[in-house]
C-alpha positions as CSV (number, residue, x, y, z in Angstrom):
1,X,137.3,128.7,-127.5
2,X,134.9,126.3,-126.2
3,X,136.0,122.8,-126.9
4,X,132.9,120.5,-129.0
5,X,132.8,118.0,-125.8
6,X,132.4,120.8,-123.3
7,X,129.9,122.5,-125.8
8,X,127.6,119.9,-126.1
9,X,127.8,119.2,-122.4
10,X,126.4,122.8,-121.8
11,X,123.8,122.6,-123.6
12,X,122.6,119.3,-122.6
13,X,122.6,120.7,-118.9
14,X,120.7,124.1,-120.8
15,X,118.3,121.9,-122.5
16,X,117.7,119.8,-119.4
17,X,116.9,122.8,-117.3
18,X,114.6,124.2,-119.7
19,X,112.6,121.1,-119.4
20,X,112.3,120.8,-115.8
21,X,111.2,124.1,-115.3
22,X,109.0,123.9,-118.1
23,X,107.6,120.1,-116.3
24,X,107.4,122.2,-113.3
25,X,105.1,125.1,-114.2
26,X,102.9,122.9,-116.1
27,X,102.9,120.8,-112.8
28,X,102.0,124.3,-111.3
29,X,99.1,124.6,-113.7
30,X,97.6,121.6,-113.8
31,X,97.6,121.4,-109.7
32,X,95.8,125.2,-110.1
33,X,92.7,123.8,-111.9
34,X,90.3,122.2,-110.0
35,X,86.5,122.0,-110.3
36,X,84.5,122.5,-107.5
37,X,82.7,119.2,-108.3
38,X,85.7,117.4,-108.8
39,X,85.1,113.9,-106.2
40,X,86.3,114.9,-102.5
41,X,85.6,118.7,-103.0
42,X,82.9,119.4,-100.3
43,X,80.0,121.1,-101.9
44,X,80.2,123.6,-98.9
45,X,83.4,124.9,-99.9
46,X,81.4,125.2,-103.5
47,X,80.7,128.6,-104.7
48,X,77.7,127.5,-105.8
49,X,76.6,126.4,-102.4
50,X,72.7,127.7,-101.7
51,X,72.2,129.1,-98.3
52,X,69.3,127.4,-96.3
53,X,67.5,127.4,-93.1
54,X,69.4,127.0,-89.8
55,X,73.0,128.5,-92.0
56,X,74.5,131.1,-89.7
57,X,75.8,133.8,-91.6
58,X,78.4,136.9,-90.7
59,X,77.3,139.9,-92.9
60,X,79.5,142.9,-91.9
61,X,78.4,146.3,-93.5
62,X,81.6,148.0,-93.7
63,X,81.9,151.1,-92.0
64,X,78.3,150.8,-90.1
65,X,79.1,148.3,-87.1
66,X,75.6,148.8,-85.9
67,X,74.1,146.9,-89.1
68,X,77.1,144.0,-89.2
69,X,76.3,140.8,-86.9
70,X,76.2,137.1,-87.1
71,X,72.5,136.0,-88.5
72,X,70.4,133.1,-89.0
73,X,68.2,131.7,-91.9
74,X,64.8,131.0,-91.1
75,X,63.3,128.0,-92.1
76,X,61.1,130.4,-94.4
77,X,64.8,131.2,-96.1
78,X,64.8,134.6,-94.7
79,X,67.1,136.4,-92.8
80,X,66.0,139.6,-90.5
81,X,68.9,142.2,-90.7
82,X,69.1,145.5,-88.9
83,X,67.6,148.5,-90.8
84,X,65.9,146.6,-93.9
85,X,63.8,143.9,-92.1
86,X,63.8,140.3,-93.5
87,X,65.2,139.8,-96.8
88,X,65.2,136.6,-98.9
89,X,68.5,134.1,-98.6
90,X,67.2,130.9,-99.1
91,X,68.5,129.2,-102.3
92,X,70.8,132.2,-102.8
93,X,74.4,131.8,-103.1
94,X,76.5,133.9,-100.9
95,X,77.8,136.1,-103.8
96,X,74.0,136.2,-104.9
97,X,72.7,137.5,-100.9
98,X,75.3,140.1,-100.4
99,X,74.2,142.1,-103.4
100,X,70.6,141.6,-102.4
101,X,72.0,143.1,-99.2
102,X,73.7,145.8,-100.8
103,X,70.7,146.8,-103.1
104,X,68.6,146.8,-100.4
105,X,70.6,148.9,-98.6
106,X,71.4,151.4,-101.5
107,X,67.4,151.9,-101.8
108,X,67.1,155.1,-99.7
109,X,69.4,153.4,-96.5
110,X,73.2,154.3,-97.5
111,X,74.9,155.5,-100.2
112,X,77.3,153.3,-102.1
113,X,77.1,150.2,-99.3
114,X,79.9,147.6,-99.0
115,X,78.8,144.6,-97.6
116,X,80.2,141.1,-97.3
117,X,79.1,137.6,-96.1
118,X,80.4,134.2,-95.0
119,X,78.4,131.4,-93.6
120,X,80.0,130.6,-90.3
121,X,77.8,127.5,-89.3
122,X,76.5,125.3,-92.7
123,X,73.1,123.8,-91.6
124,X,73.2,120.3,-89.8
125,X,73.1,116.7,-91.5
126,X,71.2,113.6,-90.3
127,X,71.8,110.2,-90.4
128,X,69.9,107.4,-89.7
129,X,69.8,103.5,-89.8
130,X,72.3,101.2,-88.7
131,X,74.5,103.4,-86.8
132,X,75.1,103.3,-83.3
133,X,73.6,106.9,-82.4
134,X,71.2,108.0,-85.3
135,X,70.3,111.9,-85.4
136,X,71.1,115.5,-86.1
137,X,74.8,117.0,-85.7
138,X,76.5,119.8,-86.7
139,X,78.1,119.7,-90.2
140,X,82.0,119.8,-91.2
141,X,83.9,121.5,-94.1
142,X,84.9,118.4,-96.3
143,X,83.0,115.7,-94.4
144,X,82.6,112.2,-95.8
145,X,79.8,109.7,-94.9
146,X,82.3,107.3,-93.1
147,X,83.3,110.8,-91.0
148,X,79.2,110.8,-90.5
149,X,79.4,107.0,-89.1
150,X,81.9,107.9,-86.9
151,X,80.3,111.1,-85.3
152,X,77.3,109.1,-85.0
153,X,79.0,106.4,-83.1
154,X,80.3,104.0,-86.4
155,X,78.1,101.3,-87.6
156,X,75.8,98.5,-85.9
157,X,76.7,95.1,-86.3
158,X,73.5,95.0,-88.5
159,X,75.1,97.9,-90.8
160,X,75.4,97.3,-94.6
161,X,79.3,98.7,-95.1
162,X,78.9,98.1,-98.7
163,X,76.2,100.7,-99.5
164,X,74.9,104.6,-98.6
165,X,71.6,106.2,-99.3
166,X,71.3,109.9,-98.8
167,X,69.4,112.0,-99.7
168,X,70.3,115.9,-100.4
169,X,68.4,119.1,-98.8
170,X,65.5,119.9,-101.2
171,X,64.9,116.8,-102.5
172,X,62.2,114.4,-102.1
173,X,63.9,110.9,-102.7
174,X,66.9,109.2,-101.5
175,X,70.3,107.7,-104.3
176,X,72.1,104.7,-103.4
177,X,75.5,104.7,-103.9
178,X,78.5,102.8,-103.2
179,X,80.1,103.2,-100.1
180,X,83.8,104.9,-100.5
181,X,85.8,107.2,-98.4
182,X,85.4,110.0,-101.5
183,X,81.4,110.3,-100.7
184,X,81.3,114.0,-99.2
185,X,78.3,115.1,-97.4
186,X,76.7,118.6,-98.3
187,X,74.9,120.2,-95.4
188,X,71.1,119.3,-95.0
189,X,71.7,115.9,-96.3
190,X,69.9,112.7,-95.1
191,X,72.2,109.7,-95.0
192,X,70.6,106.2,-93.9
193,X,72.8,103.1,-93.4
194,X,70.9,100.2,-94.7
195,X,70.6,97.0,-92.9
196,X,72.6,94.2,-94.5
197,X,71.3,90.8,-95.4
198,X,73.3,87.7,-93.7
């Protein structure tokens, strides 16, 4: 028989396990949910990200190598694709062009298609202002503005470090916001560095 002490003892220990493991899957859980807006979460890696000119895009028609390939959007938002011509991807998710490809495809081409598609290249970004070499350069999963100063050569002694305007692909006007290492940078965008006032 099991002495009181002892008893107690086990189940403390029992109890004590329970919780940890219970701590540790709700850790697990919690960890598992994330929003694709959450703050640091590059729209990019989004599924809601909209294809746009210049996006380089692998589409691979399973079974029917002669239609797969790497292809670009045109700055119409098209995409010309063997068999079925040009075909609409502009402001289209990914999810959203494959099964325009495999509906297109279906009509009268192949029975039952399977097709999938990644974007291999996201479209450039552009920054401008008070940076050492403004211009065009090739976009980053998970890039941050002050990863964009650096490619374009980090600030000017001019530079305003405090502040960021950028403007996002399809829009006409430029936000200001404050200048943190959590500001991502979606392809397409426009950032300007502002010049400070002494």
């Amino acid at each position: 028989m099991i002495g009181v002490p002892k008893l107690s003892r086990a189940l403390s220990m029992l109890a004590l396990a329970v919780f940890m493991t219970f701590g540790a899957m709700t850790g697990i859980a919690h960890a598992q949910v994330v929003s694709p807006s959450a703050p640091g979460v590059a729209p990019a890696q989004s599924m809601d990200y909209l294809l746009g000119p210049a996006d380089k895009v692998r589409v691979t028609v399973y079974g029917e190598p002669s239609l797969s390939g790497e292809f670009f959007v045109t700055g119409s938002g098209l995409m010309s694709l063997p068999l079925i011509g040009e075909i609409k991807a502009g402001g289209m998710t990914v999810g959203q062009f494959q099964q325009a490809v495999q509906r297109a495809l279906s009509d009268g081409y192949l029975k039952d298609p399977r097709v999938s598609a990644e974007v291999l290249t996201f479209r450039p970004f552009y920054i401008l202002g008070e940076v050492e070499k403004p211009g065009t350069y090739p976009y980053t999963s998970g890039l941050t503005v002050l990863n964009a100063v650096a490619t374009a050569g980090g600030f000017t002694y001019r530079a305003d470090k405090k502040n960021v305007w950028i403007k996002h692909n399809g829009e006409t006007t430029e936000n200001k916001s404050e200048l943190t290492p959590s500001i991502v940078v979606a392809p397409g965008d426009t950032i300007r560095i502002g010049e400070r006032f002494f």
